[in-house]
N, C-alpha and C positions, 0 to 999 in steps of 0.2 A: 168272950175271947180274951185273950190275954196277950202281950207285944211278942213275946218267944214264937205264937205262929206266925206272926209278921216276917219276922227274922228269918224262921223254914221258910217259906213263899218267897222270900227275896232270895235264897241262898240256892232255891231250887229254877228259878227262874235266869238266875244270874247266865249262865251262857245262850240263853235265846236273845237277852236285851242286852243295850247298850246304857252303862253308866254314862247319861249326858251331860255335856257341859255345862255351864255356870256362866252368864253374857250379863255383863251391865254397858250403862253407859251415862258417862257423866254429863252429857247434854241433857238426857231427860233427868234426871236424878235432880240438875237445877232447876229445871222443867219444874219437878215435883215439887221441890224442899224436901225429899226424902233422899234413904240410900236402898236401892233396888235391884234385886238380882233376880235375874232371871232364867228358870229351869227349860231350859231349852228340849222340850220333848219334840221339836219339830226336827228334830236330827234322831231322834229313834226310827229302829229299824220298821220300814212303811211308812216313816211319818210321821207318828203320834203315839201318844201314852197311852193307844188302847193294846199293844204290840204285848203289853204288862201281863193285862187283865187275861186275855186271851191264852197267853202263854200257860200260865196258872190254871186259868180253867181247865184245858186240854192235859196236860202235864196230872192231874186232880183225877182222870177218870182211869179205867181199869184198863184191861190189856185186852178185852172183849169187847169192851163200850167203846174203846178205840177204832178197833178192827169194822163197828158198823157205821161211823164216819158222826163227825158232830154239822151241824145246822144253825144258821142265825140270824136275824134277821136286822139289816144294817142302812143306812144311808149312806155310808163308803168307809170311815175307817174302821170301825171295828168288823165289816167284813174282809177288807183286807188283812185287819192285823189273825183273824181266826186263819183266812186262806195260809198266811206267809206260814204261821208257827204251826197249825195241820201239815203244811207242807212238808217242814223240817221235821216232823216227825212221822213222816207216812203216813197221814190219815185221812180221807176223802171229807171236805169240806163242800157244805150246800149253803147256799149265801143268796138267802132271799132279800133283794133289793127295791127301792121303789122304783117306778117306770123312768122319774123325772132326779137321780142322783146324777151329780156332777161326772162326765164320761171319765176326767181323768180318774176315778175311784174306781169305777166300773174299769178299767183300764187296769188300776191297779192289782186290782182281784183276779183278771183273770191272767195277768204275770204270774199272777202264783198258786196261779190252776183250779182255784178256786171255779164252782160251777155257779153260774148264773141264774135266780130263778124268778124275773120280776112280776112287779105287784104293782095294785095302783098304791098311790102315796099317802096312803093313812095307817095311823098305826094298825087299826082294827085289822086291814086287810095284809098287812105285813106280820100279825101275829095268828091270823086265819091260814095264809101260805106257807109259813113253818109249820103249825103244827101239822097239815099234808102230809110235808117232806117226811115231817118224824113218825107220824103213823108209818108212811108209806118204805121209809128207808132202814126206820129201827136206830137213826142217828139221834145221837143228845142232844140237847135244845142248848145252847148258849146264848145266855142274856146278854147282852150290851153294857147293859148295868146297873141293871139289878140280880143279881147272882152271887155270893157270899164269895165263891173262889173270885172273879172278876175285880169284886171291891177291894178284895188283900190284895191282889195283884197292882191294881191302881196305885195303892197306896206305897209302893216303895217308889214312884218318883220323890213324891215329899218325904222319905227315908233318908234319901241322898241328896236333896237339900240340906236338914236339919244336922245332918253326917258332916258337911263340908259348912253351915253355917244357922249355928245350935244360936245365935242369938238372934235369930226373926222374931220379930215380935205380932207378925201376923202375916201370913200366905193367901196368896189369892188363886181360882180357879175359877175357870166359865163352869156353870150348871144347865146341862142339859140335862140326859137321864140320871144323873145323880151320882153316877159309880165312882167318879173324880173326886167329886167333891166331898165324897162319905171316904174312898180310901186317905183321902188327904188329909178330914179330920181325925179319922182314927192313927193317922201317923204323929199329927200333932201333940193327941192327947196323951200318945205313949212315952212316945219322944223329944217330947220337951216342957217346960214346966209353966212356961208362959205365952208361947206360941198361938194365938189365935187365928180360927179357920173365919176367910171371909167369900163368898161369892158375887158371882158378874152374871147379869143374865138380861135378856134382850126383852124392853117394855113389849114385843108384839111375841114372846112366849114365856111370861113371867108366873108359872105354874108354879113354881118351887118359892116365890118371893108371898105368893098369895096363900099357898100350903103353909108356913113356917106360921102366919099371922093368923088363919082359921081351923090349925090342926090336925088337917086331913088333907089326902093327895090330893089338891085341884087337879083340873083339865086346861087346854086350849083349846078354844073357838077357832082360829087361826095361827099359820105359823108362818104369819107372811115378815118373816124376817132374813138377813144377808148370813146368818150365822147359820149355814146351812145344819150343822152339825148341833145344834140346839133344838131342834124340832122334836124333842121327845117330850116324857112324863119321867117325872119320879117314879118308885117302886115300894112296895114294902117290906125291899130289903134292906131299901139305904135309907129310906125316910125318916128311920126311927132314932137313924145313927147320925142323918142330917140335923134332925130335933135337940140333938143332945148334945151335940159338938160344933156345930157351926153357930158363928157369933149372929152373923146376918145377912140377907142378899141384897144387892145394891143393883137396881136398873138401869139399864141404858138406853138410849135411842139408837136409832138407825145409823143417824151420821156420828155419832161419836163413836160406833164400831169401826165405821170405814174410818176416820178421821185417827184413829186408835190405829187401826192394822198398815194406815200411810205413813203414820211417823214411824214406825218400826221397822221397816220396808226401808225406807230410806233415810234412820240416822242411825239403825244397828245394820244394815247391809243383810237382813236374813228374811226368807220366805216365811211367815205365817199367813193361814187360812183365817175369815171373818169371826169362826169360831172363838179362837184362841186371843186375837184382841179386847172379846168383850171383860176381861178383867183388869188387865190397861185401863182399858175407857172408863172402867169403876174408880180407878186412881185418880185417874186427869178430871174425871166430874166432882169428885170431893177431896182436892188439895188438900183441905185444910184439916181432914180428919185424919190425914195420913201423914200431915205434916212432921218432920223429923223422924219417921220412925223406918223401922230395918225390915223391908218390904220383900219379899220373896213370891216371884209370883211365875206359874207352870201355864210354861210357853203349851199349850197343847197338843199341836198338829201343824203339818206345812202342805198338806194335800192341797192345794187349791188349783183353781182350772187360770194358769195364767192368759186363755182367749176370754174368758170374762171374769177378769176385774172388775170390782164395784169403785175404781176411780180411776 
């Protein structure tokens, strides 16, 4: 691929999403010893930078493949973001869920008519209850993210970063299914000359930190982490693209999530979800590697269930 399709993707997406703000704050920035900006995708429309991907995808199929409705299978935002942009363009959305996702998400989806179709909470059986629907409905499958349209879509949050502040010298993003983090690097690589991609990922789902070091997609044993929205796998859509463009993943614990999503909450005054912390907490665990430098990192989502807070 080459940055001109990036360019179509963002210019055909541009009135489903919202061009987000830019939030720092010189509290933490002392915090740091860095200077840090951050992409506020938790004011995109539904929430979160998945509103992107989804839009692209759907926007991507034919005027047939539309008309028999797309299908996805989500833990809450990117079945919301399919529900909202299906919605806006007329197309019936089937939004396979796991049984135990956060209700405000489920809440959210079915704002925007999205249909309901749950599943127990593992992938297996979240990718066994899509393909169903798609037999049964003749709807297109939409990845989360691993999906070539999804990852271009992702990838113009860090467009309009790099648009409004072409001298980061390295961008952060939580890695869950990967779609973030591969569109992110492929924005970097295009559009900027020295811009390095780095990831945040949670020590109890650290598939993608173990994958980059053995070569191949690992798995998790468990996903007993706070970052609800990190409970997935890489793909081998974006895996290839993670390999080649991102510098490297940085772990975190439990409490440096929450302890990451508190100071944000209350010394930027903004809602993120536990997801979107975990690359914060990648900064604040190694100061010293980030020391001085022009830090850019994508706020991910704000869906969180404020009746349970993890503090």
């Amino acid at each position: 691929m080459d940055k001109q399709i990036l360019i179509e993707v963002h210019n055909r997406i541009k009135p489903f999403i919202h061009n987000t703000p830019v939030l720092s704050s010189s509290l933490i920035n002392e915090m740091v010893g860095a200077d840090i900006v951050f992409k506020c995708e938790n004011f995109q429309k539904m929430g979160a930078f998945k509103m992107r991907g989804a839009a692209n995808a759907i926007l991507s199929l034919s005027e047939e493949e539309r008309q028999r409705g797309v299908v996805t299978h989500s833990s809450g935002n990117f079945a919301q973001a399919v529900s909202l942009a299906a919605q806006k363009l007329d197309v019936k959305a089937y939004i396979v869920m796991p049984e135990n996702a956060p209700q405000v998400k489920k809440n959210g989806v079915k704002t925007y008519e999205g249909e309901i179709i749950e599943c127990e909470s593992t992938p297996q059986a979240r990718e066994a209850t899509a393909n169903k629907v798609r037999e049964k409905k003749g709807a297109s499958f939409l990845h989360p993210s691993n999906q070539d349209e999804v990852i271009y879509g992702n990838a113009t949050a860090a467009m309009e970063l790099l648009e409004d502040y072409p001298e980061l010298d390295v961008i952060l993003t939580p890695v869950g299914g990967g779609g973030l983090i591969a569109g992110t690097a492929l924005a970097a690589h295009f559009f900027s000359d020295k811009c390095k991609v780095v990831g945040g990922e949670p020590m109890e789902a650290d598939d993608a930190y173990r994958s980059l070091i053995s070569g191949k997609i690992e798995s998790n044993d468990s996903f007993d982490t706070v970052a609800d929205g990190l409970r997935t796998h890489l793909g081998d859509r974006n895996f290839p693209i993670i390999q080649k463009h991102v510098d490297k993943i940085i772990r975190v614990e439990e409490d440096e999530i929450v302890n990451a999503m508190q100071l944000i909450w209350e010394r930027m005054k903004i809602i993120i979800e536990p997801s979107c912390a975990v690359p914060f907490a990648a900064v604040l665990k190694n100061k010293e590697e980030f020391q001085n430098k022009k830090i850019g990192i994508i706020l991910s989502g704000g869906n969180v269930d404020v009746t349970n807070l993890p503090f």
